[in-house]
C-alpha positions in Angstrom: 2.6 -3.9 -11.9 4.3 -1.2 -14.0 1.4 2.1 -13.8 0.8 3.9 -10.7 -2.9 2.5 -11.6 -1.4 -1.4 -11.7 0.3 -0.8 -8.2 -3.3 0.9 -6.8 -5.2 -1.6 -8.6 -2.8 -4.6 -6.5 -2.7 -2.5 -3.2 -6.5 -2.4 -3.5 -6.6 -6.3 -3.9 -4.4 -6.8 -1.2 -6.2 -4.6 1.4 -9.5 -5.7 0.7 -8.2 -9.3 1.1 -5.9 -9.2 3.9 -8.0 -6.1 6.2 -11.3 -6.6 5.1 -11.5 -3.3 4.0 -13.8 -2.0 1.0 -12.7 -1.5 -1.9 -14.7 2.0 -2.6 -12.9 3.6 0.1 -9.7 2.5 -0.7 -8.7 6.2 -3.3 -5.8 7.7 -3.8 -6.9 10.4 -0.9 -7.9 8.1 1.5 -6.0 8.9 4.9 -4.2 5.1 6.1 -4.9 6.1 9.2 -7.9 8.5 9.9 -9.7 7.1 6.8 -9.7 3.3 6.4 -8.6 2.9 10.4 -5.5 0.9 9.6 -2.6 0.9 12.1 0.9 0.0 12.6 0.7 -3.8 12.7 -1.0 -3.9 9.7 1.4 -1.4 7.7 3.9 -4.6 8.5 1.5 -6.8 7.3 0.9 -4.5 4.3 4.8 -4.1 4.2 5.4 -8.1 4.0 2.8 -8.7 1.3 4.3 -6.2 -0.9 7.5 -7.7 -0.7 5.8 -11.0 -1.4 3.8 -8.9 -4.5 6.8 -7.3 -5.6 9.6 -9.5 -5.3 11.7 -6.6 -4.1 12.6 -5.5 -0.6 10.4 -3.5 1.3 12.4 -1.2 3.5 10.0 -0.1 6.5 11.2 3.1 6.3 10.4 4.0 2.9 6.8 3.7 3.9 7.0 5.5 7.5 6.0 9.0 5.7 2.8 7.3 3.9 -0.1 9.2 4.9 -2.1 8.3 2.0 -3.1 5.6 -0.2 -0.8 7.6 -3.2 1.5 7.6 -0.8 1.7 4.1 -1.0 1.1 3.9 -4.4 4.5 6.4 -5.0 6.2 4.5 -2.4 6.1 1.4 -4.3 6.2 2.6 -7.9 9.9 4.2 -6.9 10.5 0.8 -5.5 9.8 -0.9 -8.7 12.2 1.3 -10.6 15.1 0.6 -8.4 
């Protein structure tokens, strides 16, 4: 997971597997919230698998401004440059 598109490509996987969600509506734009109805027990679910994923740690708080899936996908690609 080094390219923005690896770390969509794995938060795509990971969402469809764990929420059930599909994968077509899982874009960059796509609103967590609004769009693909996720909420804030699954952001910790989301937040532990990533960990898991990434084999760093995942600070809650450096995903409470995601609004987005690019969001995310920034989120963790600073992560993975740390």
């Amino acid at each position: 997971m080094q390219t923005r598109e690896d770390i969509l490509a794995a938060i795509r996987d990971i969402m469809v597997e764990m929420f059930e969600i599909d994968a077509a509506a899982i874009v960059p734009e796509a609103k967590l919230y609004e769009d693909l109805d996720f909420d804030s027990i699954d952001a910790v679910d989301m937040i532990v698998r990533l960990k898991e994923v990434t084999g760093k740690m995942v600070k809650p708080e450096d995903f409470k401004t995601a609004r987005s899936i690019a969001d995310v996908v920034e989120a963790v690609y600073r992560l993975l440059q740390e």
